[in-house]
C-alpha angles and dihedrals in degrees: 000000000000104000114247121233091266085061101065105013099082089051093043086048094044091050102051090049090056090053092243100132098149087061100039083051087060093051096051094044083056103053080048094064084057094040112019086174093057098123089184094057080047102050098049089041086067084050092056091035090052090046084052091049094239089137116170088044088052092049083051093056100045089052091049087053087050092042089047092045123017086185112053100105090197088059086059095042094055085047087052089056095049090052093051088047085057100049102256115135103171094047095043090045086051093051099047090053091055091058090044092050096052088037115025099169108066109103094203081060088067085038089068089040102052090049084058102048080040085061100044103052101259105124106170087043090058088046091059092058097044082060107041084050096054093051078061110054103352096196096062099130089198094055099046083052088040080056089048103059093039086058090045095050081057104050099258096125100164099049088050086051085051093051095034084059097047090051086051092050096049094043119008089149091068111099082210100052083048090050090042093050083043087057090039085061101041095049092052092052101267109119097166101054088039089054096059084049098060089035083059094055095048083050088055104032106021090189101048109128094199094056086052108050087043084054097055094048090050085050086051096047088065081081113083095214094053090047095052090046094050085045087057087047092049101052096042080057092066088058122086112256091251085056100043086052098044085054090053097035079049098051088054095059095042086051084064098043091046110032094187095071091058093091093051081048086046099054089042085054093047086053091050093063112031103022089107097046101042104044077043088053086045084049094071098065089060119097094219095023094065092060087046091059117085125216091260101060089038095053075046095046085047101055098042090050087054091055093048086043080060102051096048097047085049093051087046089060093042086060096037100045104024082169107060115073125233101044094100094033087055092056105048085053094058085045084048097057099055098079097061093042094053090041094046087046090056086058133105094254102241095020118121094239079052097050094044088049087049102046087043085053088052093051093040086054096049086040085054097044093044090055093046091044085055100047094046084065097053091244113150088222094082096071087061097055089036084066100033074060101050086045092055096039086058093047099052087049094059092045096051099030083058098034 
């Protein structure tokens, strides 16, 4: 006799609230070889596969649920949370309407919404969610955190104190309610307090990503320059995206109007670019800084430390042998290339924009070597690829600054 969903539902449930994925996955692969056309074992073995990082399975599942059963709104929600695991808005967005659209009324589906219009810089859209979500179920501590960061993104910042505390009276113990209410305070200028929250859920979710990463920027924040800049960032976010270009677009014109600003433009337009990498650089010589850091910001943090090594070993020679070539030359490439590292880092690895910022940072490179290796040589040629170099170095900067 095939087992019916009441069988093996209570154990699956049990199981994944107990965080034990990899044993409520037996148990559905189980009931599959019993019913290989369950949609709902399907559907919540994508769940257990996507909490163990075994992705594209996962993806597989979730699409066989969907294929088994078009209708079965869950099976769209757990493919909208793989897409977003992968780093794909629009097809996650895609997917979570159409559960909503088949279920509108399951608080944990805006949930999922508003994190993506979160994302993707569409506060009041996220708000929306949050709220449409709480008159739901008003005791969902994620939605009442999800409400707090959208009004924080939006300057209220006492109305995003007020939800950030509901969601830590309905639910302290979750590492992501902890996390939600870190990024609420540093994102209204309290680093402090922002950097216990995130220290809490560590405490209670060592391998939580979003605690991390709220923990380094609150690490960050303890330098004045990198909190006035994300102050600025902060603040530019409330304003609509017409707004936010006109002002850039703005600043440009007055710079040439009023050449002294420039330095202070040029300092906003250097932050813009390496804020991240160098108060991440400054990160590793701290003690707790240096565990905060994933691999990913420290390969980042390398690289960028071995272009800077160049530049300044090029810069040394250039001050020690004036009279040997190269040497100047050597050190305004490695500056150069920093640029496309630092812009092909902040990619989606594998996405197209990803693969275009990396290729333009390999020509650049030959481009850069070439010119060094000419000049070196004392041939007057490389002049002309030096500058072939600084013009293609500008020019990937304005296509990827304004991508």
């Amino acid at each position: 006799m095939t087992p019916s969903a009441s069988d093996y539902l209570p154990r699956v449930q049990l199981l994944l609230s107990q965080q034990r994925h990899a044993l409520a996955a037996q148990e559905l692969r189980r009931q599959l070889t019993h019913d290989p056309h369950d949609f709902m074992a399907h559907a919540l073995l994508a769940v257990c596969l996507l909490e163990q990082e075994q992705l594209a399975e996962a993806k597989a599942e979730a699409e066989l649920a969907i294929h088994l059963a078009p209708e079965y709104d869950f099976a769209f929600y757990a493919l909208a949370l793989i897409e977003h695991r992968q780093h794909r808005p629009k097809e996650a967005l895609a997917a979570i309407n159409e559960a909503l659209a088949l279920d509108p009324n399951d608080a944990d589906y805006y949930h999922l919404l508003g994190q993506l219009r979160l994302q993707g810089g569409q506060w009041q859209a996220a708000l929306q969610a949050a709220q449409n979500g709480l008159s739901l179920d008003a005791e969902h501590a994620g939605l009442h955190g999800l409400q707090a960061r959208a009004l924080a993104r939006q300057g209220r910042s006492d109305e995003a104190d007020l939800a950030a505390r509901s969601a830590l009276s309905y639910d302290a113990s979750s590492s992501h309610t902890q996390a939600q209410a870190g990024w609420v305070a540093l994102e209204t200028n309290r680093h402090a307090e922002a950097l216990g929250h995130f220290r809490e859920a560590l405490r209670l979710d060592p391998t939580s990503d979003f605690a991390r990463e709220g923990l380094v920027e609150a690490l960050k924040a303890h330098y004045w320059v990198y909190r006035v800049f994300m102050r600025f960032v902060y603040w530019s976010g409330t304003l609509g995206e017409g707004v936010r270009r006109g002002m850039f677009l703005g600043a440009w014109v007055v710079v040439r109007f009023v050449p002294v600003l420039l330095p202070v433009y040029l300092v906003f337009v250097f932050l813009s670019w390496f804020s991240d990498v160098i108060f991440e650089s400054l990160l590793r010589f701290n003690a707790y800084g240096r565990i905060a850091l994933n691999e990913r910001q420290t390969q980042q943090s390398n690289q960028f430390l071995a272009l800077l090594g160049v530049a300044l070993l090029g810069l040394l020679g250039r001050l020690a042998w004036p009279e040997l070539p190269g040497f100047g030359t050597l050190s305004l490439v490695a500056l150069g290339l920093t640029f496309p590292l630092v812009g092909t880092w902040r990619l989606r690895p594998g996405s197209p924009a990803w693969q275009r910022s990396r290729w333009a940072g390999f020509g650049l490179a030959a481009l850069g070597l070439l010119s060094v290796a000419l000049t070196a040589l004392g041939l007057t040629s490389g002049t002309l690829v030096f500058s072939a170099f600084i013009i293609g170095a500008v020019v990937y900067n304005w296509v990827f600054a304004l991508r």
